[in-house]
Structure formats: structure tokens, C-alpha cells
C-alpha positions as CSV (number, residue, x, y, z in Angstrom):
1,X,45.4,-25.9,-89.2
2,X,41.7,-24.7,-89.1
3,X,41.0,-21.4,-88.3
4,X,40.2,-21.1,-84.3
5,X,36.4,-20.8,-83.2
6,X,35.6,-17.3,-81.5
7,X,35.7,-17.5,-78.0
8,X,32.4,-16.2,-76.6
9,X,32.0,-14.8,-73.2
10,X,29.7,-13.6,-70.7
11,X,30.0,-10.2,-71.5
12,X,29.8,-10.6,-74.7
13,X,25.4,-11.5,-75.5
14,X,25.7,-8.1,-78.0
15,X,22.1,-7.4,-76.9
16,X,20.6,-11.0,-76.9
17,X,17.1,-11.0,-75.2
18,X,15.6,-14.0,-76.6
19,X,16.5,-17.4,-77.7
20,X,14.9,-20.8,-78.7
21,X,16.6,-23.8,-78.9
22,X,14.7,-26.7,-81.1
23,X,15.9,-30.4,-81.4
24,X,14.3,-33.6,-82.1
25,X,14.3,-35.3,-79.0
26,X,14.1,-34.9,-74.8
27,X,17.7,-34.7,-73.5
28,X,19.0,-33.5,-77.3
29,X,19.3,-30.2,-76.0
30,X,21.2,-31.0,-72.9
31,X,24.0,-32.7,-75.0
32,X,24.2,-29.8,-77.2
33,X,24.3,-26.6,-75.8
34,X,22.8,-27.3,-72.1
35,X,26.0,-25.5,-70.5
36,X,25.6,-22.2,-72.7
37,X,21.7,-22.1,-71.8
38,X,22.7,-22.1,-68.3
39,X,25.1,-19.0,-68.6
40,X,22.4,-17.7,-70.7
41,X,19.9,-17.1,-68.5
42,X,22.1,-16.7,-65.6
43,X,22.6,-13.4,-67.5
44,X,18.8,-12.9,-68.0
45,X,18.7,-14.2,-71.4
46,X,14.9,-15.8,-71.6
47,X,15.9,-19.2,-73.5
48,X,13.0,-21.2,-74.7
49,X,13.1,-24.5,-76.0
50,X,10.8,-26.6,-78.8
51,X,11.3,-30.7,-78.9
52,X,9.9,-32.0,-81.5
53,X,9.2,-35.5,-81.1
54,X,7.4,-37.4,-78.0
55,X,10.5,-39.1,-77.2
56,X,8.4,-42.4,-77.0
57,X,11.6,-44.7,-78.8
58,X,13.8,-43.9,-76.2
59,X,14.5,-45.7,-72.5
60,X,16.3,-49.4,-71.7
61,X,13.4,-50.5,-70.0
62,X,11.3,-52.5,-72.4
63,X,8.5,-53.0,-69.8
64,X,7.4,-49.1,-69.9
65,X,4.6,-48.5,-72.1
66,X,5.4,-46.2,-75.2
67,X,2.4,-44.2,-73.9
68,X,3.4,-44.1,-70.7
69,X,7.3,-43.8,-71.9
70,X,6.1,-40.1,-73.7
71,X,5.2,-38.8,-70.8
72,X,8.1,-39.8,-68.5
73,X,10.7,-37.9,-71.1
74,X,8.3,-34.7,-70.9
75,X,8.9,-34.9,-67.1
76,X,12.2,-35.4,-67.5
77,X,12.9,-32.5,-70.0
78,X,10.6,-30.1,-68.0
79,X,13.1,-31.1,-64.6
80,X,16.5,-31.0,-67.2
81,X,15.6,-27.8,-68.6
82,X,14.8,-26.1,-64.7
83,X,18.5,-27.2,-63.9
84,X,19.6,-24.4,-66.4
85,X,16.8,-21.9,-65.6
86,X,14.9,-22.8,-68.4
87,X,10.5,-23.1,-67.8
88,X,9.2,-22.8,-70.8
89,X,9.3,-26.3,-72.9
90,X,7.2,-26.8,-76.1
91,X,6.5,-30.4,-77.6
92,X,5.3,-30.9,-80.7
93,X,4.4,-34.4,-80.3
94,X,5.9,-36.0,-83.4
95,X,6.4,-39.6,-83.2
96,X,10.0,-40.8,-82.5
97,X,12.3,-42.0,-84.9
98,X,9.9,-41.2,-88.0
99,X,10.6,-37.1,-88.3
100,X,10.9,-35.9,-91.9
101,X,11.4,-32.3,-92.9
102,X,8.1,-31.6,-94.4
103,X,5.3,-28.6,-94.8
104,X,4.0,-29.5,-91.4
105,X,7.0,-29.6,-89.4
106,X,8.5,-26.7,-91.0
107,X,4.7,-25.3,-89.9
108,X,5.0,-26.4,-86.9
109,X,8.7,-24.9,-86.2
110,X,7.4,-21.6,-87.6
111,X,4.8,-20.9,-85.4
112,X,6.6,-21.5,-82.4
113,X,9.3,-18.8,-83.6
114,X,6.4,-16.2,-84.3
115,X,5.2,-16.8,-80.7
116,X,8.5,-16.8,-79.0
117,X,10.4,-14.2,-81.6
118,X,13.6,-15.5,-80.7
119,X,16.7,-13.0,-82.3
120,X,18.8,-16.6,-81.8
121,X,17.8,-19.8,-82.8
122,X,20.0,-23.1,-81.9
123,X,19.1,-26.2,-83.4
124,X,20.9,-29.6,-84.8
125,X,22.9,-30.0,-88.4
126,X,20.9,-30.7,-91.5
127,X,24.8,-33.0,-92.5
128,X,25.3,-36.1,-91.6
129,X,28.4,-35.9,-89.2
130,X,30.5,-39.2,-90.5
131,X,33.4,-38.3,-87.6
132,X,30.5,-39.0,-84.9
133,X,27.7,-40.7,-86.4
134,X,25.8,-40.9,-83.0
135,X,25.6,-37.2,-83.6
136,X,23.5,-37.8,-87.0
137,X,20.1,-39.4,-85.8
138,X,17.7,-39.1,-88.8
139,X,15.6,-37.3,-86.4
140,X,18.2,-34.8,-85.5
141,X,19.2,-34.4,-89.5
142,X,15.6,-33.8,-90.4
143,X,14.9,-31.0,-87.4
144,X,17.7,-29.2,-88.5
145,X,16.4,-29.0,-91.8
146,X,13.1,-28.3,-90.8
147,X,14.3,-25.4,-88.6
148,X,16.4,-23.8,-91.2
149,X,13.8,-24.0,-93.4
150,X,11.1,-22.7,-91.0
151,X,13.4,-19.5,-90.1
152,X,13.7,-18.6,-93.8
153,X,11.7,-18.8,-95.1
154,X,9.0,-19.6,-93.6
155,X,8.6,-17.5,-90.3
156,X,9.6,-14.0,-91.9
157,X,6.9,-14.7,-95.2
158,X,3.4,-13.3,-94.5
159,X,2.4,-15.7,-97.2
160,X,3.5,-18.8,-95.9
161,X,1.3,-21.2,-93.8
162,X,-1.2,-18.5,-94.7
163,X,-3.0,-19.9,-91.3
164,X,-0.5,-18.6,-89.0
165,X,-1.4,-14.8,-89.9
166,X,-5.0,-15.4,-90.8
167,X,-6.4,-17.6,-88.2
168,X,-3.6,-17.6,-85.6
169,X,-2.5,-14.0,-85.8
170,X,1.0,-14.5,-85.6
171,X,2.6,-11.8,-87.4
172,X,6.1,-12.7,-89.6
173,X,9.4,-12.5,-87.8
174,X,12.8,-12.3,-88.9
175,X,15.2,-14.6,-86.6
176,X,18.6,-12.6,-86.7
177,X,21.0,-16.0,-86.5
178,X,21.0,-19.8,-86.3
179,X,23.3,-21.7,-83.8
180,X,23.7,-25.3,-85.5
181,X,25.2,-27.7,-82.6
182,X,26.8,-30.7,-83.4
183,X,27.6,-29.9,-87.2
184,X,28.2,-32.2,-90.0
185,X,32.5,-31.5,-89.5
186,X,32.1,-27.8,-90.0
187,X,34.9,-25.7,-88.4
188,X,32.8,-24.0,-85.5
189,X,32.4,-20.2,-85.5
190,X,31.2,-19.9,-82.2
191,X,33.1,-21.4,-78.9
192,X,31.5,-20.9,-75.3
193,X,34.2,-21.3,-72.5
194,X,30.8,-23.2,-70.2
195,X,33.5,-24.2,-67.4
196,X,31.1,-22.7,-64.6
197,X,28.6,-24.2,-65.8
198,X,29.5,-27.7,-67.6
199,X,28.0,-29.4,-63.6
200,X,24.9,-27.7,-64.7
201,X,24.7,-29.6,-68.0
202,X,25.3,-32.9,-66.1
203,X,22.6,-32.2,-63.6
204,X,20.3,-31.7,-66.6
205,X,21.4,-35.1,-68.6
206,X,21.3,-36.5,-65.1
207,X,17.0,-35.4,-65.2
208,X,16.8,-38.4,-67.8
209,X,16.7,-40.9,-65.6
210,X,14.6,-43.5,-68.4
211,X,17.1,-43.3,-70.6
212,X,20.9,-44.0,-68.9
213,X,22.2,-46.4,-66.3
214,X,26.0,-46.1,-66.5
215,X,25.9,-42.4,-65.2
216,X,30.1,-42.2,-64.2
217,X,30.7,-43.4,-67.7
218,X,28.1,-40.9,-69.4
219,X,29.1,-38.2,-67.2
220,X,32.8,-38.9,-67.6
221,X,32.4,-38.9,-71.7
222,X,30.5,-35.6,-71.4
223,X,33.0,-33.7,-69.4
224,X,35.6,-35.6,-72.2
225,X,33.7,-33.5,-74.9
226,X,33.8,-30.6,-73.2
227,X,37.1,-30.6,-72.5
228,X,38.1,-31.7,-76.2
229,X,36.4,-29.0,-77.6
230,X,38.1,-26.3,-75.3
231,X,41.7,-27.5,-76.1
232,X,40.9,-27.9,-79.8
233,X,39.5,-24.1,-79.8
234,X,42.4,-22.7,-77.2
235,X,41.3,-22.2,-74.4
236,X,43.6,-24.8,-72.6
237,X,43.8,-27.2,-70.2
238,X,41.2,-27.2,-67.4
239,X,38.8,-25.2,-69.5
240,X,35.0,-26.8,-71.2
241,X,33.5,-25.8,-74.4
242,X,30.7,-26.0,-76.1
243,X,30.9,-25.2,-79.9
244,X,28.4,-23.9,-82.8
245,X,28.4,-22.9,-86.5
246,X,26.3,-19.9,-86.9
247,X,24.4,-19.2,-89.6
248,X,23.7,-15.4,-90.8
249,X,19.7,-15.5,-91.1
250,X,18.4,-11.7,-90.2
């Protein structure tokens, strides 16, 4: 049997200030760790987030201009992330569907932790998850890369992206600890009992209004999630989880 997650509280933010949460797409952070923001900030946590992409593939309604589609999903994510006391939302503006982990993005990625100087970063997994493949978007494999790579090395190194320091003076920063959601099978270290505030995570999802039309059936297989990943990690019946793999980075 796998070893059980630690079961993190409210009490329990040893110190945490600052975070930043980056994923690939609107609405990627409300599936992943929407219900932990929320009890987050309700403790006065200032939780920034970073999407990379435009969002312009997503939606059901072929009608919508892409252009137009781009700036719908900002609207949306700017509402979602309000619902769990979150107001400050940057987009990168990457096209959707065609993010790679290059020098850019990882610049990109950097910057935005030298500005915010998160001590926790949450992001997506770098591994393909075959157990869930819907979890494995090549978008959402190449962010997590991207961000790994842009917290070490990249932010902390005075000499890379030489621009950031010399034109932008944004001094290095060390990020203490990535929070991978979603990950690639890995046996999670990190399990946040978010029963108070799992409605707050389906008010948020409920924010992308372009993108779902069957909202029982979404909402139902959220809560499912939820509630799978709190009996799997022992907190027992009635109880919703999210989970994370954290990775050492300070």
C-alpha cells in the first residue's frame, strides 16, 4: 500500500506569505488546486496566478471568433479566480495548443516569479499521467516543464535571461518549493482536506461559462475527485481533497 499523503491544514501554512500558481490554460487552475487557493487566502495568503496560453482553442461554440474567444476566457479566469479571493491574473499570451518548453517560456515564467517572489509555486506535471490522460494536455506537460525549469534555474541565476537584471531590474529569487498538481501517478506528498471550500472551486469552474454545458455532470465528477482523493489519503467519508507532489527547490 502507498505511503499516505500528509494531511495539510489550516493551521498549518509554516509561514507562507506568497504563492503563484502557473498552468497552461484558463480554468487549469480551477481543476487543480482552486479549493486550496481559496483556504489560502482566506488565511491571508496573497496567491497570484500566471496562465500561459490565450485560451483561444477552447469553447463548444464554433461560431465565436478565436479573437474574440481569447478574450472571453480572460474574463472568465479574472471572475473564476475572484471566487477564491484571487485579483491578480497574469497572461502570457501564448497560443493554445502549440506551448513548448523553450528559452522564452522558461523567460517568460521567470520573470513573473522575480516580480511576484512567490516562496510556493504550484504548477502542472512535466509526466504524462497514463491513469488519466485528460490530465496530460501537451500544453499542461510543457508548462510544467517550463516552470520547473524557470524556478531553477532560471529565476535564482543572475546570469540567466541576462535581460531580466539588466534592462528589467528584477533581481534573482530563490522559490522555496514546487506544488505539482495532477502528477504523472506520483504518490502525493501533500493532501489538503478543501471540504469548506470544494463549493468555492465549483463557483470558480462554474466562471467558464464558453467552455461547459452539462454543469450537474461536470460538477458532479468534480466533487467525485474530490471525494476520491480524500478517502484514498484518509480522511474518510464526507471529506474532499485536493492532492500535490512537492518538490524541494529553495
Amino acid at each position: 500500500m502507498a505511503p499516505l499523503g500528509t494531511i495539510a491544514v489550516v493551521s498549518e501554512l509554516d509561514g507562507l506569505e506568497r504563492a503563484l500558481v502557473v498552468v497552461a490554460h484558463p480554468d487549469d487552475c480551477d481543476f487543480g488546486c482552486a479549493a486550496t487557493t481559496a483556504l489560502w487566502t482566506g488565511m491571508g495568503v496573497d496567491v497570484s496566478y500566471c496562465i500561459v496560453t490565450n485560451g483561444d482553442a477552447g469553447g463548444y461554440d464554433r461560431s465565436i471568433p478565436r479573437a474574440r474567444m481569447s478574450e472571453i476566457r480572460q474574463e472568465e479566469q479574472r471572475a473564476a479566480a475572484a471566487e477564491v479571493g484571487v485579483s491578480d491574473v497574469t497572461f502570457l499570451g501564448y497560443p493554445d495548443g502549440r506551448v513548448a518548453p523553450n528559452i522564452d517560456l522558461r523567460r517568460d515564467i521567470a520573470r513573473v516569479i522575480r516580480q511576484k517572489r512567490p516562496q510556493r509555486v504550484l504548477s502542472q506535471s512535466p509526466v504524462r499521467n497514463f491513469g488519466r490522460i485528460f490530465a496530460s494536455h501537451p500544453d499542461h506537460l510543457a508548462t510544467g516543464e517550463a516552470t520547473l525549469d524557470a524556478v531553477y534555474p532560471d529565476a535564482r541565476n543572475p546570469f540567466a535571461h541576462p535581460e531580466l537584471l539588466e534592462q528589467e531590474g528584477l533581481e534573482p529569487y530563490t522559490v522555496g518549493e514546487v506544488w505539482i498538481m495532477g502528477g504523472g501517478g506520483n504518490t502525493p506528498d501533500e493532501v489538503v482536506d478543501v471540504t469548506e471550500t470544494a463549493d468555492r472551486k465549483i463557483a470558480a469552474l462554474r466562471c467558464h461559462r464558453s467552455q461547459y454545458q452539462d454543469w450537474s455532470q461536470l460538477e458532479d465528477r468534480v466533487r467525485s475527485w474530490l471525494k476520491a482523493t480524500a478517502e484514498a489519503n484518509g480522511l474518510g467519508e464526507g471529506h474532499m481533497a485536493e492532492a500535490f507532489q512537492v518538490v524541494q527547490t529553495g
